[in-house]
LOKEKE-877532 format. One record per atom (N, C-alpha, C): residue number from 0; z, x, y; atom name; residue in one letter. Coordinates in Angstrom, 1 decimal, always signed. Layout:
<pts>
[NUM,[Z,X,Y],"CA","a"],
...
</pts>
This chain:
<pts>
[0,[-60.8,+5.7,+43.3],"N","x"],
[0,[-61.0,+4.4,+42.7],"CA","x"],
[0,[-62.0,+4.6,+41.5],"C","x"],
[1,[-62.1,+3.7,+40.5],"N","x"],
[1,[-63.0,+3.9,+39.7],"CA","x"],
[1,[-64.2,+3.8,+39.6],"C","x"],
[2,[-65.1,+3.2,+40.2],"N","x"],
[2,[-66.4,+3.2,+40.7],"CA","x"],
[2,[-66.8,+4.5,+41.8],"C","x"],
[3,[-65.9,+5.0,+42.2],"N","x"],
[3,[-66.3,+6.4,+42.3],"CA","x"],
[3,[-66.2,+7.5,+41.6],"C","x"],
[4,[-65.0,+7.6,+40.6],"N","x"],
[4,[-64.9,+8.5,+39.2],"CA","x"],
[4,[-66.6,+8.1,+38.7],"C","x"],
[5,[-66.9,+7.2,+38.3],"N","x"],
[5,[-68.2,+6.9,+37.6],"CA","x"],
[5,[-69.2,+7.7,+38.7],"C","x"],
[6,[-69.0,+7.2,+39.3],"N","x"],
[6,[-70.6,+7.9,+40.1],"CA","x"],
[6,[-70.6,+9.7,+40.3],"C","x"],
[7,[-69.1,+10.4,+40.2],"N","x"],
[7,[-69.1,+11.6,+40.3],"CA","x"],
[7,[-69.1,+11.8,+38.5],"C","x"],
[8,[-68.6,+10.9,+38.0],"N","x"],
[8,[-68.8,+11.7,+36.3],"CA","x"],
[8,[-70.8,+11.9,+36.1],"C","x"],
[9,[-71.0,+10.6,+36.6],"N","x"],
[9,[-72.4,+10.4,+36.0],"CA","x"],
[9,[-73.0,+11.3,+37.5],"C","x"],
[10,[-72.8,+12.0,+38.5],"N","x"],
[10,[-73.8,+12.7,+39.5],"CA","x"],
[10,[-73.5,+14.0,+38.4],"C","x"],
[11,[-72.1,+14.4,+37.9],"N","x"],
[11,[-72.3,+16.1,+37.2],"CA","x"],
[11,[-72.7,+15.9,+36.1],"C","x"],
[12,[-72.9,+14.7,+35.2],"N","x"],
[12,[-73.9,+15.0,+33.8],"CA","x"],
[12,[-75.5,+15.0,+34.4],"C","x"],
[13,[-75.8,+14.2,+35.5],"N","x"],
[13,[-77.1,+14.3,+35.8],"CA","x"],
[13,[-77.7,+16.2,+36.1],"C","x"],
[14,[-76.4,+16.4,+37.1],"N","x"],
[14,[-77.0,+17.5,+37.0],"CA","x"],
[14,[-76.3,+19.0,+36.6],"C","x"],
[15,[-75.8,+19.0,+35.7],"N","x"],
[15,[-75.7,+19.3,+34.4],"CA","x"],
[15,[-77.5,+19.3,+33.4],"C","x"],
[16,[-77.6,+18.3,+32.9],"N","x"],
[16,[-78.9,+18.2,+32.7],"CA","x"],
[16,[-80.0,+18.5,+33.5],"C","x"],
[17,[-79.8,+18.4,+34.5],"N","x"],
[17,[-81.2,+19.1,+35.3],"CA","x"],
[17,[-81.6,+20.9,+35.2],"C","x"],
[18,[-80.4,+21.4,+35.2],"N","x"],
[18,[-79.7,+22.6,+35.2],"CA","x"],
[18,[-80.2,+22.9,+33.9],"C","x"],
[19,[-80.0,+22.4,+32.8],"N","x"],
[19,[-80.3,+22.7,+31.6],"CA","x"],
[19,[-82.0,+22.7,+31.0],"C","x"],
[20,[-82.8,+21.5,+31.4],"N","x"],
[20,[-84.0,+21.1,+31.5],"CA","x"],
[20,[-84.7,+22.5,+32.3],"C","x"],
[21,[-84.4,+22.8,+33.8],"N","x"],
[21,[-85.1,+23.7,+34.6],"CA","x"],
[21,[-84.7,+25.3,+33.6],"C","x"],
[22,[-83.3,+25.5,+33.0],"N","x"],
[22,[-83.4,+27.3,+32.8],"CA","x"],
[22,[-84.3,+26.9,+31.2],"C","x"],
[23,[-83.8,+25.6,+30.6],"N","x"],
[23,[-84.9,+25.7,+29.3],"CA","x"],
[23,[-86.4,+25.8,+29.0],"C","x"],
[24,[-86.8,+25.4,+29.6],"N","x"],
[24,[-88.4,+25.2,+30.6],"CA","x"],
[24,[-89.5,+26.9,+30.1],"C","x"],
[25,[-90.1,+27.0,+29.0],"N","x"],
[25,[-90.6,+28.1,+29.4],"CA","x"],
[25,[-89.9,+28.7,+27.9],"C","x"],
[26,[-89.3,+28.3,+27.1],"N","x"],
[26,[-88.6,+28.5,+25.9],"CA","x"],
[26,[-89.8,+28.5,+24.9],"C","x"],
[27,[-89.6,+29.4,+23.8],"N","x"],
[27,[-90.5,+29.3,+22.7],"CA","x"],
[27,[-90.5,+27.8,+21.7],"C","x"],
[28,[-89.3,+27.4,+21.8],"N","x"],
[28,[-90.0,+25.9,+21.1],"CA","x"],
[28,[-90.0,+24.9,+22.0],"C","x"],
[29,[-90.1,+25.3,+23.4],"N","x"],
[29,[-91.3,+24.1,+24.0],"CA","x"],
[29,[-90.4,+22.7,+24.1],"C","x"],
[30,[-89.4,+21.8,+23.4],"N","x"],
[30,[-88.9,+21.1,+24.0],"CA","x"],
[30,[-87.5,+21.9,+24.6],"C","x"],
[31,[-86.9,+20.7,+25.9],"N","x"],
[31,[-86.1,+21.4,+26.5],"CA","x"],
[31,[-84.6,+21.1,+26.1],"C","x"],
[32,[-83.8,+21.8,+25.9],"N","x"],
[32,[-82.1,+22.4,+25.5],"CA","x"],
[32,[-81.4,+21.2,+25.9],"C","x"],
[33,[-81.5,+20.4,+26.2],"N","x"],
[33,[-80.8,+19.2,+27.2],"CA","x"],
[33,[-79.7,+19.4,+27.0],"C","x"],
[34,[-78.6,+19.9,+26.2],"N","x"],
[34,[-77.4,+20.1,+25.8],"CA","x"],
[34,[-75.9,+20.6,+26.6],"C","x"],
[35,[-75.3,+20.0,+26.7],"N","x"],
[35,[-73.9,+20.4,+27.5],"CA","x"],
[35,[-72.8,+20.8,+26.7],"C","x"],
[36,[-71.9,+21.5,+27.2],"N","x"],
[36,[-70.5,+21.6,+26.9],"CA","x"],
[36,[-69.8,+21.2,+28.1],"C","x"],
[37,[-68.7,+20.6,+27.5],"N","x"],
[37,[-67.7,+20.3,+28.2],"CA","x"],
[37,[-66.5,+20.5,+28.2],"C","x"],
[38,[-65.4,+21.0,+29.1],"N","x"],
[38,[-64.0,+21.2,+28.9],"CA","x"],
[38,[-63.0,+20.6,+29.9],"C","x"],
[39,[-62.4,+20.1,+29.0],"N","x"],
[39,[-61.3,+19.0,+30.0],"CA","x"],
[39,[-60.1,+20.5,+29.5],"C","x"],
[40,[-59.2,+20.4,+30.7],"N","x"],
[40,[-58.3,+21.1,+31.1],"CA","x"],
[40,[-56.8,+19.8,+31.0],"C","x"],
[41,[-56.2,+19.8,+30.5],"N","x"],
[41,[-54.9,+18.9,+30.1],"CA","x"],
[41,[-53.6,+19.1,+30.7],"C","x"],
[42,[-53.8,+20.7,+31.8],"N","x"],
[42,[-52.7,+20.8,+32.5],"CA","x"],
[42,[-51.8,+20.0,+33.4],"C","x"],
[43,[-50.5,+20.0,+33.3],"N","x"],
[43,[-50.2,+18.6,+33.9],"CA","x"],
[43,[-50.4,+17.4,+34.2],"C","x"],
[44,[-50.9,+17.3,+32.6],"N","x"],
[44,[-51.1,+15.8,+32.3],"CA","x"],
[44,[-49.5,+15.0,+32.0],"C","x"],
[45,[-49.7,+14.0,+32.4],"N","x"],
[45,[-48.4,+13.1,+31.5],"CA","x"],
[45,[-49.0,+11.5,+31.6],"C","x"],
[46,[-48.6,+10.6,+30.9],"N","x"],
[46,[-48.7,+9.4,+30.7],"CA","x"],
[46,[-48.5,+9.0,+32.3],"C","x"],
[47,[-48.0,+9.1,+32.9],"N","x"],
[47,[-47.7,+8.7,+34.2],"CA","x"],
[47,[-48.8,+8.9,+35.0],"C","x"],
[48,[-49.6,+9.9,+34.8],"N","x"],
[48,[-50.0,+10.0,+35.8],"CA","x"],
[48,[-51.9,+9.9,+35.1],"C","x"],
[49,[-52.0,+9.3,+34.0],"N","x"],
[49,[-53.3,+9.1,+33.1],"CA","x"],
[49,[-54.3,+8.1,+33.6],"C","x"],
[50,[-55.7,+8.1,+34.1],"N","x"],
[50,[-55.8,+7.3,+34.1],"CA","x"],
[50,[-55.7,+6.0,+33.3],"C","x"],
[51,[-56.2,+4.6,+34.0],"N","x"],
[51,[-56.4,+3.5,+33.1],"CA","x"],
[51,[-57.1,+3.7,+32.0],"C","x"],
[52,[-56.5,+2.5,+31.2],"N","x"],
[52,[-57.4,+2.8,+30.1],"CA","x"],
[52,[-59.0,+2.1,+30.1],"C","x"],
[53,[-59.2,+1.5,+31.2],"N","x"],
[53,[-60.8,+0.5,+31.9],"CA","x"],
[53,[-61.4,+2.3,+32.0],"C","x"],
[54,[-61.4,+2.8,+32.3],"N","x"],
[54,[-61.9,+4.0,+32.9],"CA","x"],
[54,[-62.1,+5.1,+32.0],"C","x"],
[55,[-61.2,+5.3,+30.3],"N","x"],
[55,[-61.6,+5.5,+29.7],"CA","x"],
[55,[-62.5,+5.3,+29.0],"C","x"],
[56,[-62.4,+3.6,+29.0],"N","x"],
[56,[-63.3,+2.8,+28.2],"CA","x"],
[56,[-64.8,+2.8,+28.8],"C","x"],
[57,[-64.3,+2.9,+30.3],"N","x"],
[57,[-66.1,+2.8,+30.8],"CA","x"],
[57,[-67.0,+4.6,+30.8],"C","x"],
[58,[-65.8,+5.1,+30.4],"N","x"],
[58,[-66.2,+6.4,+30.5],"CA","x"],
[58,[-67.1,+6.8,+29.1],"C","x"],
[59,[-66.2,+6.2,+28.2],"N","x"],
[59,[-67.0,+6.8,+26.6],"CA","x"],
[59,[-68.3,+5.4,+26.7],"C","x"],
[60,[-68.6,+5.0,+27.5],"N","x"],
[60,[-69.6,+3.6,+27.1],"CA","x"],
[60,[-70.6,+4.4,+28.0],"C","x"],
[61,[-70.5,+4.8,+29.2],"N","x"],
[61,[-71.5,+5.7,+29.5],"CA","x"],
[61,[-72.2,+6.9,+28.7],"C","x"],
[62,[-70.8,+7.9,+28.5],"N","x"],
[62,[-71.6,+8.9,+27.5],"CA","x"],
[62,[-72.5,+8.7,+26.4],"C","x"],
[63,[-72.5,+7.4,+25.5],"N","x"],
[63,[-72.6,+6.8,+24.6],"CA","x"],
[63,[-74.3,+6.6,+25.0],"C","x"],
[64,[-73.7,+5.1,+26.1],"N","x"],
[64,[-75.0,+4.8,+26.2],"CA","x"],
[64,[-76.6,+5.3,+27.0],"C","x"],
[65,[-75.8,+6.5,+27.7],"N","x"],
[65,[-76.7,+6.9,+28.8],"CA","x"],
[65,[-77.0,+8.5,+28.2],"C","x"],
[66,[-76.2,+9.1,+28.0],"N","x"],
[66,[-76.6,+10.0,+27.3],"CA","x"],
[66,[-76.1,+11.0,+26.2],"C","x"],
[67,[-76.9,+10.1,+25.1],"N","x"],
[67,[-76.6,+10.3,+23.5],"CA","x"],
[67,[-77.5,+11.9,+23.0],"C","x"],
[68,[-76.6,+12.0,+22.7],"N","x"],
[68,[-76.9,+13.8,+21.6],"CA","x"],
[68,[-77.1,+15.0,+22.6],"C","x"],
[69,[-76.5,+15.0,+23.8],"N","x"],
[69,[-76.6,+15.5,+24.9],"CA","x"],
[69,[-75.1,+17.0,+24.7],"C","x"],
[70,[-74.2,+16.0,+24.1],"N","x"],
[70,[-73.2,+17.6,+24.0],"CA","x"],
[70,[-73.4,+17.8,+22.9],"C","x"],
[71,[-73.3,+19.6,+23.2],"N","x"],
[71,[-73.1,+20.7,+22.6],"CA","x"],
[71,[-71.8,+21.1,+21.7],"C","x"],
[72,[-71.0,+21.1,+23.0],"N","x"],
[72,[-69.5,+21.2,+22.6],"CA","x"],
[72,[-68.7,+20.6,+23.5],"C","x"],
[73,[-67.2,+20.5,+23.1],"N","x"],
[73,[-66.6,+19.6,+24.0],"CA","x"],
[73,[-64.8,+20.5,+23.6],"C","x"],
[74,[-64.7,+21.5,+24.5],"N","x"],
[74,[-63.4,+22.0,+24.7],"CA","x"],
[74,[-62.2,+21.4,+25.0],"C","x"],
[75,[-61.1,+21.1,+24.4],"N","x"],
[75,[-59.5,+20.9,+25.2],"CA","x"],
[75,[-58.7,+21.9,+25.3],"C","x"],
[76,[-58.8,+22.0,+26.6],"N","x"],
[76,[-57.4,+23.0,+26.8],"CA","x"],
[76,[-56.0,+22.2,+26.8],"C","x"],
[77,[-54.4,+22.7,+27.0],"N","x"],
[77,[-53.8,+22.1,+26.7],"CA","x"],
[77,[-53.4,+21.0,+26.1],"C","x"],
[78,[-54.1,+20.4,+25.0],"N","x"],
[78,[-54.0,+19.1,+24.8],"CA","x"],
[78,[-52.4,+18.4,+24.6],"C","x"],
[79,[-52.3,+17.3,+25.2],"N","x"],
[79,[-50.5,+16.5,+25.0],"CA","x"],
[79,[-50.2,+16.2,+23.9],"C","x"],
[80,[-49.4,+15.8,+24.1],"N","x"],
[80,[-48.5,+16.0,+22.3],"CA","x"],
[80,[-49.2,+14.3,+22.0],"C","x"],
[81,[-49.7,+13.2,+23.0],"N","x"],
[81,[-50.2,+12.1,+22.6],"CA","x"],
[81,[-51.7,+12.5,+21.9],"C","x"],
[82,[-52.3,+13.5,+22.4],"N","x"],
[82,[-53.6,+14.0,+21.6],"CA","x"],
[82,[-53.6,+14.7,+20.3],"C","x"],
[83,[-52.8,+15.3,+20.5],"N","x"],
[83,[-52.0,+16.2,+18.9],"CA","x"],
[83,[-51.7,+15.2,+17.8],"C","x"],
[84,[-51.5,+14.5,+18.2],"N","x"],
[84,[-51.0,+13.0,+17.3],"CA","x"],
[84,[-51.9,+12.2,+16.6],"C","x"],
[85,[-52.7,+11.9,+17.2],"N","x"],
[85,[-54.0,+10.7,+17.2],"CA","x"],
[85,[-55.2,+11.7,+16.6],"C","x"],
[86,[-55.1,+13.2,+17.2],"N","x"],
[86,[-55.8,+14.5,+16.1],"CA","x"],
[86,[-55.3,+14.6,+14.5],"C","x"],
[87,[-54.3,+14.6,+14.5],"N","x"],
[87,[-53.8,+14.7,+13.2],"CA","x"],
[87,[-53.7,+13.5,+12.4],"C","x"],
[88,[-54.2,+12.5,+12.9],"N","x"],
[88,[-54.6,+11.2,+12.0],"CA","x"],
[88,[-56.2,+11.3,+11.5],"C","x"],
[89,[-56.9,+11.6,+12.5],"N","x"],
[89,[-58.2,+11.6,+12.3],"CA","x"],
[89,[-58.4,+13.0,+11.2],"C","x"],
</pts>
C-alpha cells in the first residue's frame, strides 16, 4: 500500500544518511558528506504494472521537501522507452 512504500522509502533515506553522517564524521573539512546516490533498476517495468501516479507525486514532494541537496547521483538502469522519451525532450 502506499503509506507503507513512504515509510520504507523515507526508513532507507533516513538511514542512508545516518550511514553517511557516522563514516563522514572525523573528515578534514569537518562538516559531514550527507550525500547519496541512488539507482533505480527498470527491469521489468511496464506501464501495467507502474505504480500510481499519487505515489510518484508524493514521492518527489518528500525528496524535495525533507531532504534537499542530499543526492549525489541518481543512476537508471534499464530505462523504458516511456523514459527515453520524456529524456529526449528535456
Amino acid at each position: 500500500n502506499e503509506a507503507d512504500n513512504m515509510k520504507h522509502l523515507v526508513w532507507n533515506l533516513e538511514k542512508a544518511a545516518a550511514c553517511t553522517a557516522r563514516k563522514s564524521k572525523g573528515m578534514e573539512s569537518g562538516a559531514p558528506k550527507e550525500k547519496i546516490c541512488m539507482i533505480q533498476d527498470y527491469t521489468g517495468f511496464s506501464l501495467s504494472n507502474a505504480p500510481p501516479m499519487s505515489v510518484t507525486k508524493l514521492t518527489i514532494e518528500i525528496l524535495q521537501n525533507h531532504y534537499p541537496e542530499r543526492l549525489y547521483r541518481a543512476y537508471v538502469l534499464n530505462p523504458p522507452f516511456v523514459f527515453k522519451a520524456f529524456w529526449a525532450l528535456v
